[in-house]
PDB file with SEQRES, HELIX, SHEET and CRYST1 records, atoms N, CA, C and O in Angstrom:
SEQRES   1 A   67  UNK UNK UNK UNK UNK UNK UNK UNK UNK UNK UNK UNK UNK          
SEQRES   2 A   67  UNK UNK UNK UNK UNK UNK UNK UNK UNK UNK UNK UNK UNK          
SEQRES   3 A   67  UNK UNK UNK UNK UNK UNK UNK UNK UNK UNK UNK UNK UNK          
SEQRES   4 A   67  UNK UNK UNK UNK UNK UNK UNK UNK UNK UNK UNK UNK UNK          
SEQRES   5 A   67  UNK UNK UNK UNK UNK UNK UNK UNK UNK UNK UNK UNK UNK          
SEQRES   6 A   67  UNK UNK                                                      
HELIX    1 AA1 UNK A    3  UNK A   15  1                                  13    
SHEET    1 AA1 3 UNK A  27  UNK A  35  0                                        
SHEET    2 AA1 3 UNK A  40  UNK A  51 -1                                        
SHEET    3 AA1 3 UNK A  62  UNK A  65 -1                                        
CRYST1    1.000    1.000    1.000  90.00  90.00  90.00 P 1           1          
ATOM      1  N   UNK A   1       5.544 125.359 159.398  1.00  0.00           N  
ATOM      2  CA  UNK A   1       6.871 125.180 159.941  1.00  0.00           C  
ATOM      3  C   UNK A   1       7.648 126.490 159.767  1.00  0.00           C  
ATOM      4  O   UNK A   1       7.581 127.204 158.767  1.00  0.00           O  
ATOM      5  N   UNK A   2       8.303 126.695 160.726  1.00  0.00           N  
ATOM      6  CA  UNK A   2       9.364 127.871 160.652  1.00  0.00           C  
ATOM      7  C   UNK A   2      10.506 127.844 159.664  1.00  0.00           C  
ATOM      8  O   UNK A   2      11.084 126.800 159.359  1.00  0.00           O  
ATOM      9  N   UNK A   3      10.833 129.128 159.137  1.00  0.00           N  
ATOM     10  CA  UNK A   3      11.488 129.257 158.534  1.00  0.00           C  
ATOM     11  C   UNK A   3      12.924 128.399 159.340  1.00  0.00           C  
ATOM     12  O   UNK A   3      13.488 127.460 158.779  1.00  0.00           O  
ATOM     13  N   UNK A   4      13.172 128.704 160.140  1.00  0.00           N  
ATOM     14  CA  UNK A   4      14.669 128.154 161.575  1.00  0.00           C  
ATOM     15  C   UNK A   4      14.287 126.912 161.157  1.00  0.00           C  
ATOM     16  O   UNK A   4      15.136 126.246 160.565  1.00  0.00           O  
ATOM     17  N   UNK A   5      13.204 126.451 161.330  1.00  0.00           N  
ATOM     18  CA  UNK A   5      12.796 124.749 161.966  1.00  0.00           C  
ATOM     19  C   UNK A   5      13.599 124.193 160.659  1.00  0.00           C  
ATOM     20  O   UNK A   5      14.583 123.467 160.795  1.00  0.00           O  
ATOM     21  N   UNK A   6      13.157 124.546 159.521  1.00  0.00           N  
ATOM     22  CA  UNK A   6      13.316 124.387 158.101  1.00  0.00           C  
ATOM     23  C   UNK A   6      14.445 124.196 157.758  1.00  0.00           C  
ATOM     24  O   UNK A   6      14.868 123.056 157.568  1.00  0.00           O  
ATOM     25  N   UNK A   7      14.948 124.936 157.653  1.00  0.00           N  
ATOM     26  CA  UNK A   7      16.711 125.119 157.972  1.00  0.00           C  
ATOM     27  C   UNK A   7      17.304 124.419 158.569  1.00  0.00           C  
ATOM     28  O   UNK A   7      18.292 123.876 158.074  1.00  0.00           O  
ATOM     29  N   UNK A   8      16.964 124.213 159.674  1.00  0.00           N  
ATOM     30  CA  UNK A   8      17.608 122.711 160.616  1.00  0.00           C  
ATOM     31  C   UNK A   8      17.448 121.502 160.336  1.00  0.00           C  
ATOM     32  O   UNK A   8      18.312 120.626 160.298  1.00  0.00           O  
ATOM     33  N   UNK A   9      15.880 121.383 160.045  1.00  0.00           N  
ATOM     34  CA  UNK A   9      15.860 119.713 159.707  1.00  0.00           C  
ATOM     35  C   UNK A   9      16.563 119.538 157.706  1.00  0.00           C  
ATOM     36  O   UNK A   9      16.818 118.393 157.332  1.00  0.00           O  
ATOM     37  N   UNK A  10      16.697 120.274 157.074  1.00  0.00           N  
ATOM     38  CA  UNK A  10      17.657 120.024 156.426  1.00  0.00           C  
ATOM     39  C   UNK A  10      18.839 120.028 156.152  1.00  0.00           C  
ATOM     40  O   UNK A  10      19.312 119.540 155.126  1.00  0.00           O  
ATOM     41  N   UNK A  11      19.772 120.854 157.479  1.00  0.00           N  
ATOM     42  CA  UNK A  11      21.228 120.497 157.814  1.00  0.00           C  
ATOM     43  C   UNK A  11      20.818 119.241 157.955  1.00  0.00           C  
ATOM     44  O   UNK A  11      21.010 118.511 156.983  1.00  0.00           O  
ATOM     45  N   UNK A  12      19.940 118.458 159.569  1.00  0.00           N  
ATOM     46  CA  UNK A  12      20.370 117.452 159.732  1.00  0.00           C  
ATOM     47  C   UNK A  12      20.074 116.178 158.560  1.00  0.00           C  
ATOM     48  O   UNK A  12      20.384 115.005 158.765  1.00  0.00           O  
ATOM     49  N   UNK A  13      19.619 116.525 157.697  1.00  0.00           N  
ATOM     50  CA  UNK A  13      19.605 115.729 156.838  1.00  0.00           C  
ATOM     51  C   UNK A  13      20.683 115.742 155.383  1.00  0.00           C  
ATOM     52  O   UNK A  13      20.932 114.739 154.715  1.00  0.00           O  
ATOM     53  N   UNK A  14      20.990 116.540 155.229  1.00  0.00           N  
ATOM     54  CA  UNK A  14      22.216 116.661 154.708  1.00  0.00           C  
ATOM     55  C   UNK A  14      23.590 116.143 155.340  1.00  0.00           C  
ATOM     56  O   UNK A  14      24.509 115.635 154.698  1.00  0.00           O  
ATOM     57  N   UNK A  15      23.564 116.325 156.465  1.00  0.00           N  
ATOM     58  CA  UNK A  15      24.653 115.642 157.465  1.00  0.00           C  
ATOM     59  C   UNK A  15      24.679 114.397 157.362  1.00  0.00           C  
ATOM     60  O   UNK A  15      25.743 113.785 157.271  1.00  0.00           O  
ATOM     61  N   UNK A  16      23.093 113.608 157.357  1.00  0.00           N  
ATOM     62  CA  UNK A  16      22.800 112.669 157.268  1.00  0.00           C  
ATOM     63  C   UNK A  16      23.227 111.778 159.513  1.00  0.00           C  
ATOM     64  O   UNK A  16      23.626 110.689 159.923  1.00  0.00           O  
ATOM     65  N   UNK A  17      22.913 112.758 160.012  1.00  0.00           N  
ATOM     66  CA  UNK A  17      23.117 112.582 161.442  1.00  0.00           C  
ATOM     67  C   UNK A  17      22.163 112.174 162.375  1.00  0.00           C  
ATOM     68  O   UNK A  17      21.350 113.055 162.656  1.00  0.00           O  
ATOM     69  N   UNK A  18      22.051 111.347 162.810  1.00  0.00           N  
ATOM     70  CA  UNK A  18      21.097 110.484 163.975  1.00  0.00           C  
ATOM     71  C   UNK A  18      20.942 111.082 165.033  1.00  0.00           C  
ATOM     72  O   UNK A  18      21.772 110.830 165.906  1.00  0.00           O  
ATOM     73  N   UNK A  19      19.757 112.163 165.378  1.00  0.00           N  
ATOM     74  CA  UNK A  19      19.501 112.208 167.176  1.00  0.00           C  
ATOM     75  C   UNK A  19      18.858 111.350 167.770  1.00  0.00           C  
ATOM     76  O   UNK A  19      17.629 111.281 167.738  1.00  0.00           O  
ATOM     77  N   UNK A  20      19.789 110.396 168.544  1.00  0.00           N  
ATOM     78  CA  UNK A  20      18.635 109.534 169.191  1.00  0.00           C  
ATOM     79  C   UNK A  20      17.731 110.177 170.166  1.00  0.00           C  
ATOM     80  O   UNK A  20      17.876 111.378 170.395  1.00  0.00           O  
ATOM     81  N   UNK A  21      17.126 109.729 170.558  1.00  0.00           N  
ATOM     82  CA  UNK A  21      15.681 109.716 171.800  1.00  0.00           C  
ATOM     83  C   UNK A  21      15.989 109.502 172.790  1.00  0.00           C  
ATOM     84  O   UNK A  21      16.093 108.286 172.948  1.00  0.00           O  
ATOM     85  N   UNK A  22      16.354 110.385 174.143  1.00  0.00           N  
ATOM     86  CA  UNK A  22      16.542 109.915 175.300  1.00  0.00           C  
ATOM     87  C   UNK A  22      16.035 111.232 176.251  1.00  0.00           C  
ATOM     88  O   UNK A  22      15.891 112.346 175.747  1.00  0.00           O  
ATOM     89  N   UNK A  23      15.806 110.987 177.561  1.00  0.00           N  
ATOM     90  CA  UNK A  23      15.092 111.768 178.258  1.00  0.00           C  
ATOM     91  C   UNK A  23      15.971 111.720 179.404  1.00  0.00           C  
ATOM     92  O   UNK A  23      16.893 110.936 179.629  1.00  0.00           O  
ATOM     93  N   UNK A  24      15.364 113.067 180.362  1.00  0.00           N  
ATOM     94  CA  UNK A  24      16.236 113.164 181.516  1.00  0.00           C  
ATOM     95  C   UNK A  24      15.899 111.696 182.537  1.00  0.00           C  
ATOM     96  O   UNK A  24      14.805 111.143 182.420  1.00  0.00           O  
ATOM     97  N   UNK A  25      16.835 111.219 183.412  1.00  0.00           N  
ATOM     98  CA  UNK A  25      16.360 110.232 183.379  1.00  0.00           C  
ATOM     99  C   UNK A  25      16.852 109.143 183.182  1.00  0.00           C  
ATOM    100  O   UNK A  25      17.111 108.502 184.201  1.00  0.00           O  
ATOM    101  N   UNK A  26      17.120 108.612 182.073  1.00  0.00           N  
ATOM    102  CA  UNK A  26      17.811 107.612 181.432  1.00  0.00           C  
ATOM    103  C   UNK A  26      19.661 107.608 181.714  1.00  0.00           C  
ATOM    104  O   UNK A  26      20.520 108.484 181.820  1.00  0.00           O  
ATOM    105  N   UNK A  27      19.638 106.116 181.754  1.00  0.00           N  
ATOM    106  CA  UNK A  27      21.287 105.745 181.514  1.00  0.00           C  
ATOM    107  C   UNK A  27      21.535 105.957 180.429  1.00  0.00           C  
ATOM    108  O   UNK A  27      20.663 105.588 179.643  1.00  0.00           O  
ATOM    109  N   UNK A  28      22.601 106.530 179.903  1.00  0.00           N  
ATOM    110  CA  UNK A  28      23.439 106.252 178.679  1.00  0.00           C  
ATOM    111  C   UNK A  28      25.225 106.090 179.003  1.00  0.00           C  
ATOM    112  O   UNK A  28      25.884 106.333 180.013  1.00  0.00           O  
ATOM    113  N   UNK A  29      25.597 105.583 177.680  1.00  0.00           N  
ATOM    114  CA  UNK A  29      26.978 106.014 177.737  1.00  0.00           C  
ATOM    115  C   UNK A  29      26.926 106.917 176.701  1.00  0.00           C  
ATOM    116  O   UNK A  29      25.995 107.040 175.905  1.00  0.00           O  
ATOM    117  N   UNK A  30      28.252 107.728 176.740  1.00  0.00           N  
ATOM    118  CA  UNK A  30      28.860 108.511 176.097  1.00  0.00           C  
ATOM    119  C   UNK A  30      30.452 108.512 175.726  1.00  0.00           C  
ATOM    120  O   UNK A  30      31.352 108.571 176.564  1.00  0.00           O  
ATOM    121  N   UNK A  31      30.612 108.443 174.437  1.00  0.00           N  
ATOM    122  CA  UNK A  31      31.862 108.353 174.015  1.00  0.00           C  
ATOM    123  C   UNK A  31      32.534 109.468 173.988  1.00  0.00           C  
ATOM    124  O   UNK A  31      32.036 110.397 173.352  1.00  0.00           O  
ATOM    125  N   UNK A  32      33.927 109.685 174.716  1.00  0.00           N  
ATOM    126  CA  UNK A  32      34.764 110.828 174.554  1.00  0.00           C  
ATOM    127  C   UNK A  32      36.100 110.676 173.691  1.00  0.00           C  
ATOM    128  O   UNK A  32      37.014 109.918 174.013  1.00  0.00           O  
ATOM    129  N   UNK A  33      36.101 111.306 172.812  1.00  0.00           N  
ATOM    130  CA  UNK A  33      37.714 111.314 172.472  1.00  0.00           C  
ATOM    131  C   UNK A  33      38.668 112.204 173.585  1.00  0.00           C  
ATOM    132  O   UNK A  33      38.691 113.337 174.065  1.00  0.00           O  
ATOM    133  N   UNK A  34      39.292 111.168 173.653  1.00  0.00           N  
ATOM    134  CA  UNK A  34      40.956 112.126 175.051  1.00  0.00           C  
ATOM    135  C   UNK A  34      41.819 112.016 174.260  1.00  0.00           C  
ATOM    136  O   UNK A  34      42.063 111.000 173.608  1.00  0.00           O  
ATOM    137  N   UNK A  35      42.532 113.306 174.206  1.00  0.00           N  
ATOM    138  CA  UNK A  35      43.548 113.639 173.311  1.00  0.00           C  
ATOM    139  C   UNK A  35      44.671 113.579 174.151  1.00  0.00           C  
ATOM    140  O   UNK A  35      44.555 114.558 174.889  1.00  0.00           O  
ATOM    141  N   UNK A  36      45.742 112.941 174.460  1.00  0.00           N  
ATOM    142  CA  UNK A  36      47.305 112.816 175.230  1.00  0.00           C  
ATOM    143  C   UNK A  36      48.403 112.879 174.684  1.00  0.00           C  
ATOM    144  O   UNK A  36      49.146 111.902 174.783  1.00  0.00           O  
ATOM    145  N   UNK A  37      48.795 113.953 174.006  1.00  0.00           N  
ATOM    146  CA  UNK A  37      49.994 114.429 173.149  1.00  0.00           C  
ATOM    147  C   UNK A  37      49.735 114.326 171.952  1.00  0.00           C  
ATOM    148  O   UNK A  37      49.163 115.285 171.435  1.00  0.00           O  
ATOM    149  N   UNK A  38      50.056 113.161 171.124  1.00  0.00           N  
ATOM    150  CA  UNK A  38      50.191 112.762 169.710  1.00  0.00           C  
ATOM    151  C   UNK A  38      48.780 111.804 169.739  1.00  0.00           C  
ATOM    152  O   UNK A  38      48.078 111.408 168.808  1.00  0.00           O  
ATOM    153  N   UNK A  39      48.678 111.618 171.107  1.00  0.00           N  
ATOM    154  CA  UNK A  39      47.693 110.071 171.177  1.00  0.00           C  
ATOM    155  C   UNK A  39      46.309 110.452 171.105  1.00  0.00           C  
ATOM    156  O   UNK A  39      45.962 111.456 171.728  1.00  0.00           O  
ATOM    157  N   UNK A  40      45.258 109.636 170.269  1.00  0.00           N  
ATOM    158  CA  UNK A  40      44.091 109.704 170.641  1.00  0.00           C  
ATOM    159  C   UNK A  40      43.187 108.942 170.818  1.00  0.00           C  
ATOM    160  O   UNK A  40      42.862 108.345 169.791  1.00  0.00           O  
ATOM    161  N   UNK A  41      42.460 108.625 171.957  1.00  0.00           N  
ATOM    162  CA  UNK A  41      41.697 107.450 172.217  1.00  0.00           C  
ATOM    163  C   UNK A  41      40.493 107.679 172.443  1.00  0.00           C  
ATOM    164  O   UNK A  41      40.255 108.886 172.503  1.00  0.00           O  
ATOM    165  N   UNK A  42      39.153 106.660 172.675  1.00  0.00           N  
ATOM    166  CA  UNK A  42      38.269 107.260 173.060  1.00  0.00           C  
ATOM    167  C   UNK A  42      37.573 106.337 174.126  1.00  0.00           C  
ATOM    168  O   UNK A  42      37.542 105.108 174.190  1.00  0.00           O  
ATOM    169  N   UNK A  43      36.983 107.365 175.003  1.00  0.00           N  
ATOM    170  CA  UNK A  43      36.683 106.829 176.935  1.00  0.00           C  
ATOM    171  C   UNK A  43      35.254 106.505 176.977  1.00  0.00           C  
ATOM    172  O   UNK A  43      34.544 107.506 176.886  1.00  0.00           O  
ATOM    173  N   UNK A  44      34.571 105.288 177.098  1.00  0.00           N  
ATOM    174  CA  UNK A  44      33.508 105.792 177.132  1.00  0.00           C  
ATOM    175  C   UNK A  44      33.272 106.217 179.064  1.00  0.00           C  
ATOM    176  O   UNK A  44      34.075 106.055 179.984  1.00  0.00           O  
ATOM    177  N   UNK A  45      31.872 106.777 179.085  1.00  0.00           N  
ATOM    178  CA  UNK A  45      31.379 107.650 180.017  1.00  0.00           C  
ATOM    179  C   UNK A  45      29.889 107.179 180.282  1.00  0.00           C  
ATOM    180  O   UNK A  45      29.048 107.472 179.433  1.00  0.00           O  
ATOM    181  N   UNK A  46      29.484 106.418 181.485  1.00  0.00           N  
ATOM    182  CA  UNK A  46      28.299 106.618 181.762  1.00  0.00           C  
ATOM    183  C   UNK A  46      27.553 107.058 182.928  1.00  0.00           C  
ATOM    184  O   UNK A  46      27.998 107.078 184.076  1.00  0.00           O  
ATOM    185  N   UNK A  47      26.412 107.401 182.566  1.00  0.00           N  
ATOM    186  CA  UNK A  47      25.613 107.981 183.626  1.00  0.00           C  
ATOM    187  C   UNK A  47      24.292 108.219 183.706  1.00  0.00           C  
ATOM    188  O   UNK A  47      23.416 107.476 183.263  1.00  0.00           O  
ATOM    189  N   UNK A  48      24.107 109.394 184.347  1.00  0.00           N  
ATOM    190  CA  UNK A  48      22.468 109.337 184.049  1.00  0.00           C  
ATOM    191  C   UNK A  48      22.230 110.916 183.864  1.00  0.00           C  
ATOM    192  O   UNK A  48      22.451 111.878 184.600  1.00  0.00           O  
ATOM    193  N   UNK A  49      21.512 110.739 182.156  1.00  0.00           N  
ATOM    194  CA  UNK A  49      21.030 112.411 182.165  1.00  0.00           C  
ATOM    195  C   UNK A  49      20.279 112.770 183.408  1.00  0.00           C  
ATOM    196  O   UNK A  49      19.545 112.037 184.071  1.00  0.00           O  
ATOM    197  N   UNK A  50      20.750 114.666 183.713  1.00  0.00           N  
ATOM    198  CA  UNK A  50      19.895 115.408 184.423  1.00  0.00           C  
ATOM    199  C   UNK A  50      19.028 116.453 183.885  1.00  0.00           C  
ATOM    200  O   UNK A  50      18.228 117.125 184.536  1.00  0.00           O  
ATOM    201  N   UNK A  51      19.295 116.532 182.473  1.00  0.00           N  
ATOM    202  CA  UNK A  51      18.815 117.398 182.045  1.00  0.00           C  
ATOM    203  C   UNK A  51      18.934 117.266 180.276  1.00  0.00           C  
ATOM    204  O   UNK A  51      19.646 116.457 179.682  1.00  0.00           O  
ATOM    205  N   UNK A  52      18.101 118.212 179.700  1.00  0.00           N  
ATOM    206  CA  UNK A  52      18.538 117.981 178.200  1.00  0.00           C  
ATOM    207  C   UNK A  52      17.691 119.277 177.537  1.00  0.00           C  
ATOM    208  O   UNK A  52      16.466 119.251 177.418  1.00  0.00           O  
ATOM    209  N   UNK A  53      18.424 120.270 177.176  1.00  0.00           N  
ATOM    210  CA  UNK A  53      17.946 121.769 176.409  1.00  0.00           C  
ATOM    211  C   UNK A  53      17.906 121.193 174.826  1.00  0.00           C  
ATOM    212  O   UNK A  53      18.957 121.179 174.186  1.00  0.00           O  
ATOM    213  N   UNK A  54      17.012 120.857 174.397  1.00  0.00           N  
ATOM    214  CA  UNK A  54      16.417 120.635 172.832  1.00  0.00           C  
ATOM    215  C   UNK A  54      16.523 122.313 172.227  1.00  0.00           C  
ATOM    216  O   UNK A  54      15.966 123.317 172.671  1.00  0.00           O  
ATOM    217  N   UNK A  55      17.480 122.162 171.025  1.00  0.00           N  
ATOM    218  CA  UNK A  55      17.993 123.000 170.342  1.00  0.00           C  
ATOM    219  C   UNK A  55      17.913 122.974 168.979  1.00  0.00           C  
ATOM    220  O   UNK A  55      18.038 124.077 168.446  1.00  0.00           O  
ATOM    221  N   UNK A  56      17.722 121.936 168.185  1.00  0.00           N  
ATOM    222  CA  UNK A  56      17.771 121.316 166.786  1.00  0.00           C  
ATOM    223  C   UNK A  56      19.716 120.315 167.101  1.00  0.00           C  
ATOM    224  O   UNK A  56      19.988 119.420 167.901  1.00  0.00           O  
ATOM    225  N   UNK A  57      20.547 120.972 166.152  1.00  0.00           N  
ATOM    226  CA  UNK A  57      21.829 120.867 165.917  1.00  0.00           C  
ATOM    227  C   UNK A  57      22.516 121.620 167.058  1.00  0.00           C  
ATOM    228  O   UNK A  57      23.705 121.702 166.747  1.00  0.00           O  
ATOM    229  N   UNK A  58      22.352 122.066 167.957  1.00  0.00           N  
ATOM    230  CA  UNK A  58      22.692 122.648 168.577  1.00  0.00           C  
ATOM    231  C   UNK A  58      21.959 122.117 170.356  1.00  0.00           C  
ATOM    232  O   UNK A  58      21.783 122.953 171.242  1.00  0.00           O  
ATOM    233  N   UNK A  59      21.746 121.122 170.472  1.00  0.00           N  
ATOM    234  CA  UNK A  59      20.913 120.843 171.701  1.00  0.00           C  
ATOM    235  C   UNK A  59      22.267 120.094 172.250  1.00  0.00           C  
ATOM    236  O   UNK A  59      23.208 119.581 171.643  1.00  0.00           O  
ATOM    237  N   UNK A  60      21.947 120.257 173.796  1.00  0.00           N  
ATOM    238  CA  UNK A  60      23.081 119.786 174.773  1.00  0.00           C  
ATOM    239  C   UNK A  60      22.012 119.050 175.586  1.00  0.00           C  
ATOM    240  O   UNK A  60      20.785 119.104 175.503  1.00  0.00           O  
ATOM    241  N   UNK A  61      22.858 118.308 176.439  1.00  0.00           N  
ATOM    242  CA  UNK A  61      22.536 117.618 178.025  1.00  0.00           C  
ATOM    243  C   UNK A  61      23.914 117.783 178.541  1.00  0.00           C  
ATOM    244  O   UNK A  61      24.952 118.300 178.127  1.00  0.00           O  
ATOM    245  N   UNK A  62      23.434 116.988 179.872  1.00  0.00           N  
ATOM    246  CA  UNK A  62      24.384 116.807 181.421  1.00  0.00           C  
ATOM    247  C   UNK A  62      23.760 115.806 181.776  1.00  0.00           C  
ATOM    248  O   UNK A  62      22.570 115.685 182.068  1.00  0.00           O  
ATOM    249  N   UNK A  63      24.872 114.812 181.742  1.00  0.00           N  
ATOM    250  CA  UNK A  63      25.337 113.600 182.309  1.00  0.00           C  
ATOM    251  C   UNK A  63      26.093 113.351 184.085  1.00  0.00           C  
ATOM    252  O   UNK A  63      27.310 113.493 184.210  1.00  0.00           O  
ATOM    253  N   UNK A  64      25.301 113.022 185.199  1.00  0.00           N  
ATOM    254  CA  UNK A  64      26.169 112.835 185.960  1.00  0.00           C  
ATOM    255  C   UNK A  64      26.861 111.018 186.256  1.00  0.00           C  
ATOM    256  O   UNK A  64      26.182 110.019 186.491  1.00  0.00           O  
ATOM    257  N   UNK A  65      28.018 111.085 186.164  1.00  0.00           N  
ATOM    258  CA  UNK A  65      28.362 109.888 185.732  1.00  0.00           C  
ATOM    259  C   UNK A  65      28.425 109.342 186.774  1.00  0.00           C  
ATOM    260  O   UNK A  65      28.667 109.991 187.792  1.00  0.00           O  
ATOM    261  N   UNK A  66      28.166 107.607 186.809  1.00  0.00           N  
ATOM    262  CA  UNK A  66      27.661 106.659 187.839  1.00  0.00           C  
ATOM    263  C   UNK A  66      29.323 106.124 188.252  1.00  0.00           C  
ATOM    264  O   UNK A  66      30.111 106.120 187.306  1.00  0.00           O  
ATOM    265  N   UNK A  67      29.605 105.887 188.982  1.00  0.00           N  
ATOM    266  CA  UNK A  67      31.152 105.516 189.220  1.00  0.00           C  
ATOM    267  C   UNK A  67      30.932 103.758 190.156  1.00  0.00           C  
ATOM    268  O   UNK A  67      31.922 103.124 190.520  1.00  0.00           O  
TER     269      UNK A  67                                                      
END                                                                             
């Protein structure tokens, strides 16, 4: 294992943080916090991944959302 790899999987375990499993492909929702002055709520968002760059702690996707 890499020294990087190493390093990462024990942030995320120190964080104690869940990546779930999902592929391009799949429905999900996604929760947003919207911030409106003083106010803060949160939206959820669904759609369907188009994509997903695996990063460790640092990995993103794109969601295009189903309306």
């Amino acid at each position: 294992m890499d020294l990087i790899q190493q390093l990462e999987q024990e942030e995320i375990a120190r964080l104690g943080k869940k990546i779930p499993e999902f592929a391009p492909g799949d429905t999900v929702v996604v929760n947003v916090n919207v911030v409106e002055g003083n106010r803060k709520r949160v939206q959820a968002y669904e759609g369907v991944v188009i994509s997903r760059r695996n990063r460790g702690l640092n990995s993103n996707f794109i969601v295009r959302k189903i309306s």
